[in-house]
N, C-alpha and C positions, 0 to 999 in steps of 0.2 A: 421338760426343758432342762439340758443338763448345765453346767456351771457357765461353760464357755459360750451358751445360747445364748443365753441369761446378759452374761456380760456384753457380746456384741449387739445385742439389743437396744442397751440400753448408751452405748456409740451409737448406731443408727439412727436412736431417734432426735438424735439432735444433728444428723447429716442429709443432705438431701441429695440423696442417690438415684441414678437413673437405673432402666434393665438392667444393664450390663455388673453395673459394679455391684448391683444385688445378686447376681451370679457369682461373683467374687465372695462374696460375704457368704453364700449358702454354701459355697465349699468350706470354707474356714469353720465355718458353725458346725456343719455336720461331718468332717475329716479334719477334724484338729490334729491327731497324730500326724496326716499326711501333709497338711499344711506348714504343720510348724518346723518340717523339714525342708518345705518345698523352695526350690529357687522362685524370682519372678516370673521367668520365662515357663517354670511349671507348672505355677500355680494357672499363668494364663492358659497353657492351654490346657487345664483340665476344665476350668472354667470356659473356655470359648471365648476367647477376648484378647485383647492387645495386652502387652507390656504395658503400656503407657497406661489402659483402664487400672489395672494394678495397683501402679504407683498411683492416679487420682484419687483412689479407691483406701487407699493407707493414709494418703493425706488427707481426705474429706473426714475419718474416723481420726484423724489429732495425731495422726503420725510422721515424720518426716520421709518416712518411703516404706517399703513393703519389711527389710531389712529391719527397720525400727519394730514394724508391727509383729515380723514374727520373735522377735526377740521376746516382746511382752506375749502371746500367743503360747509359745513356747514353757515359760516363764509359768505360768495360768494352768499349761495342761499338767506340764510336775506339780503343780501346788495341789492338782485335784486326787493325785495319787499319792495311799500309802507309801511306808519304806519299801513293803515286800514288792510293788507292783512297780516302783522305782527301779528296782532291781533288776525285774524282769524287761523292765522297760529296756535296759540298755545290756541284757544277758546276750547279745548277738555279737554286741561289740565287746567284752573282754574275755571273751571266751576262751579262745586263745593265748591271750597275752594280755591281762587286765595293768601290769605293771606301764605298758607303753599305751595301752587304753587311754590311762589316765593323767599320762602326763601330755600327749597327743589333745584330750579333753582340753586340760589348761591352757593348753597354745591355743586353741580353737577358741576360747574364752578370749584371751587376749586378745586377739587380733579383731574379734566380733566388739570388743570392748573399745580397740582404740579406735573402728570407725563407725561406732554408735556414739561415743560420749559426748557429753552436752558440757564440752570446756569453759562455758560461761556461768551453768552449773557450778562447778568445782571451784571456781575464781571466787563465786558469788559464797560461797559457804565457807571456801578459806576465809573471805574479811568478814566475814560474820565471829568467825572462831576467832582472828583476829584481835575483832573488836570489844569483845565480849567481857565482862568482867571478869565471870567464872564459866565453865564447858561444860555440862555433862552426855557422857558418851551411854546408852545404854544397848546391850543386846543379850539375849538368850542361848544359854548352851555354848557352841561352837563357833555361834555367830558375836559372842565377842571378842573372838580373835581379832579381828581388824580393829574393832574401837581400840583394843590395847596397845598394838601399835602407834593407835594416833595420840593417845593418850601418854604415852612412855615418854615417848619422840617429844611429844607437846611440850610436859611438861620439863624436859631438860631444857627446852628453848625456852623457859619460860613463862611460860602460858600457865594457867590458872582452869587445871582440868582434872576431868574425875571421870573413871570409871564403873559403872554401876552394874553388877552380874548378878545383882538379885532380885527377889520377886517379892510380891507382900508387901509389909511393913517399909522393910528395907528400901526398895523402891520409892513408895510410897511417899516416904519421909524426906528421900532426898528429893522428887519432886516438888513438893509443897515448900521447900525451901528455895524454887526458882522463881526467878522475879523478871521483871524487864532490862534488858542489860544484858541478860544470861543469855543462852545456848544450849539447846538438848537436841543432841543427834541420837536418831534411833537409827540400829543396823538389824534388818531382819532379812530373811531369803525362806522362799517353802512355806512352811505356815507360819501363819501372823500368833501371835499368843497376845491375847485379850489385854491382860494387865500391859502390855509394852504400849498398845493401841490407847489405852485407858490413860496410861502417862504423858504419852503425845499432846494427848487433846487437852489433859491438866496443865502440864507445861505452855502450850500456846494462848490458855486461859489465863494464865499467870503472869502474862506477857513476856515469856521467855519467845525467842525465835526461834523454829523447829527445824530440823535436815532430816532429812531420811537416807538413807541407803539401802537399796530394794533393789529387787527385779523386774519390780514390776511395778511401771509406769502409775497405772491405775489401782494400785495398793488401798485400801485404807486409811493406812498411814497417811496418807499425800495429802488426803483432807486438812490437817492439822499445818501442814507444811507451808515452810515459805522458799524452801533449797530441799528441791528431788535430785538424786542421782542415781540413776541406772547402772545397774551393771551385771552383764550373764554369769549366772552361778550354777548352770547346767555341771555334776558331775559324772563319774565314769562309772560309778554302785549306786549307791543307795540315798547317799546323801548331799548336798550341795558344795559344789567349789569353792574354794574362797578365795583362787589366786586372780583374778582380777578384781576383790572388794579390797585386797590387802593391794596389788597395785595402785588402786585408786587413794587406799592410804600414805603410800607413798608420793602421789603426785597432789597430795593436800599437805604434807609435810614441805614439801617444795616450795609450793606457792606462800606457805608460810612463813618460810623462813626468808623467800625475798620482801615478801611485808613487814619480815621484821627486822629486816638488817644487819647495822650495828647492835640494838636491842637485844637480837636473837647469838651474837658472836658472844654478848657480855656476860648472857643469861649462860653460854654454855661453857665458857671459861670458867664462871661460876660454881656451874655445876660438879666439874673436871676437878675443881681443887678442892671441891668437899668430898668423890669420892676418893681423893689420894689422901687427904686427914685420915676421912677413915678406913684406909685401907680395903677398899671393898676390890679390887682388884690384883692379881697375882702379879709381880716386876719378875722377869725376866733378868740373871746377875749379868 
């Protein structure tokens, strides 16, 4: 049984499917590449079934429509593939022109991003951050480019945050220092790395409240979790996008700053006249 069998299995058995929508599910299980490109109206008729079996079919497995579920589908089949096999995965489409590949990729992000997002989600995780004493943002490699955005941002407004790009000790230590009150967002996409999974579950042990941002729905991660947010990170090579994780950091900076007001005006005027003391900026005569 391969990963993806594996995973829908173990949706299934907590759903109760007729014929049809297990015809749905035997295509998804055994044609995940074809699948996870498939429209609805494809997928049904490869399966022999209505449109509508489809969507019951995603909803029954915890999804809000098919869209939702090949997102995570999608999501699952990259995660099961090396860089090299990533590569080859999508060698058809930049073949040509990888430069418009990939920025084509990103729009296709976006727009899959703003009609999958779960904006009660992002509300719910902004007043968390909000609320919070102290933040900590952590991700691996690449993927924490977005926390540091939200982190930068954050902390000019004010907010009382941190980001953590290490592993070991490091890690470690700043976890065991969160308490209740706190905040630990994890950002991960592609594979999960152990120690990020390991801090989740220590943090929510700790009675910090956890966020994720993932690709996938059914992550690990989420276990830990009290604020999922989704978002496609399919890229145009080898490795994963980040311009809808970094959008969604933007629309957390948003929501933030009308939570914080006057608060978030004073904290940044604030800010503003300490970097002109110390000169960290070039004036223009």
């Amino acid at each position: 049984m391969n990963a993806i069998e594996e995973w829908l299995s173990q949706r299934v058995a907590d759903a109760r499917l007729g014929p049809a929508a297990r015809r749905v599910v035997e295509i998804v299980a055994t044609q995940p590449h074809l699948a996870s490109y498939a429209s609805t109206a494809d997928l049904a008729e490869r399966a022999g079934v209505n449109v509508a079996t489809v969507v019951r079919t995603a909803r029954s497995l915890g999804f809000t429509g098919w869209p939702d579920l090949r997102l995570e589908l999608r999501s699952r089949y990259l995660g099961s593939l090396s860089a090299n096999q990533v590569l080859a995965e999508h060698e058809w489409q930049v073949a040509d022109d990888p430069i418009s590949a990939a920025i084509r990729r990103d729009i296709e992000n976006l727009e899959t991003f703003a009609r999958t997002v779960d904006a009660q989600a992002v509300r719910a995780l902004a007043a968390s951050i909000h609320a919070a004493d102290r933040t900590v943002v952590a991700g691996s490699g690449t993927f924490a480019a977005p926390g540091m955005q939200l982190v930068h941002a954050g902390t000019t407004m004010g907010l009382d945050m941190r980001l953590e790009r290490h592993v070991g000790t490091a890690l470690a230590n700043t976890v065991s220092r969160l308490r209740q009150g706190d905040v630990f967002v994890a950002v991960n996409f592609w594979w999960l790395p152990q120690q990020l999974l390991d801090a989740a579950e220590v943090a929510s042990e700790r009675g910090a409240t956890v966020g994720v941002v993932t690709d996938q729905r059914t992550s690990a991660l989420t276990d830990s979790a009290a604020h999922v947010v989704v978002v496609p990170s399919e890229g145009a090579s080898s490795f994963p996008s980040l311009t809808a994780a970094m959008s969604l950091m933007h629309a957390l900076l948003a929501e933030l700053a009308r939570l914080g007001d006057g608060q978030v005006q004073d904290a940044m005027n604030r800010s503003e006249e300490t970097w002109r003391r110390m000169r960290l900026f070039h004036r223009q005569p």
